[in-house]
C-alpha positions, 0 to 999 in steps of 0.5 A: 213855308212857301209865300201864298199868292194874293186873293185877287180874283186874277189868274195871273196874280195869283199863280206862283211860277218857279222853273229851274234851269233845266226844266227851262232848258227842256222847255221847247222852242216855237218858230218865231212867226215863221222866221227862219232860225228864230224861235222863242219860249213864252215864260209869262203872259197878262192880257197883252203883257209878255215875258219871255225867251227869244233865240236867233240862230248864227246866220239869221236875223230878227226883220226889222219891226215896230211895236207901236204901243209897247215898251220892250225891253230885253236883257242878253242872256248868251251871245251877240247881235248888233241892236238899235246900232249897237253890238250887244252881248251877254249882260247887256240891256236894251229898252226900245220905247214904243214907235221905235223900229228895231231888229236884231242883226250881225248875230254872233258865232254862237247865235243870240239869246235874250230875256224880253218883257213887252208892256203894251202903253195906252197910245194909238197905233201907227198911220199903218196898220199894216206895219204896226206889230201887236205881239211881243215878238 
């Protein structure tokens, strides 16, 4: 017998979402807002929270960014990068708190490949608008 969602009126609280690995693998990626060698796979989305799959190719990077607003927290699934300083593998843990500027840079060989979440928090954006990154990713 499977588990029945809660009544709750909302969509996302109520859908009960199993993906085995292959059909994640068949899953495509999408161009990460036109960066070269990044793409990403949206697993989760509520309102403003995402949860999902980002993959830097070898020879490429993540630009430096800021989510002003927003926790992020990402748990390497295959290979390196340097993140916030640190080279980060297979297993390692990264929460950037909100307002903290980071990228993803020095890929490994066989590129990177990390599960994220990012929770929106209720604080004002940055001084610039400009640089203040609304999206997840």
């Amino acid at each position: 017998m499977s588990p029945s969602p809660i009544g709750s009126g909302r969509e996302d609280l109520g859908r009960i979402i199993v993906t085995t690995a292959s059909a994640l693998d068949a899953e495509p990626w999408t161009e990460l807002r036109g960066i070269d060698g990044v793409a990403h796979k949206v697993l989760w989305e509520s309102g403003d929270v995402s949860i999902g799959l980002i993959r830097v190719e070898p020879g490429n990077h993540k630009p430096e960014h800021t989510h002003h607003g927003a926790h992020h927290h990402m748990l390497i699934t295959r290979g390196s990068c340097v993140m916030l300083g640190q080279r980060v593998g297979a297993g390692s843990y990264v929460h950037v708190p909100p307002g903290v500027p980071h990228a993803v840079d020095d890929v490994g060989p066989e590129g990177v490949e990390f599960f994220y979440t990012y929770r929106p928090v209720e604080v004002g954006s940055g001084p610039d608008d400009d640089e203040v990154v609304a999206h997840p990713v």
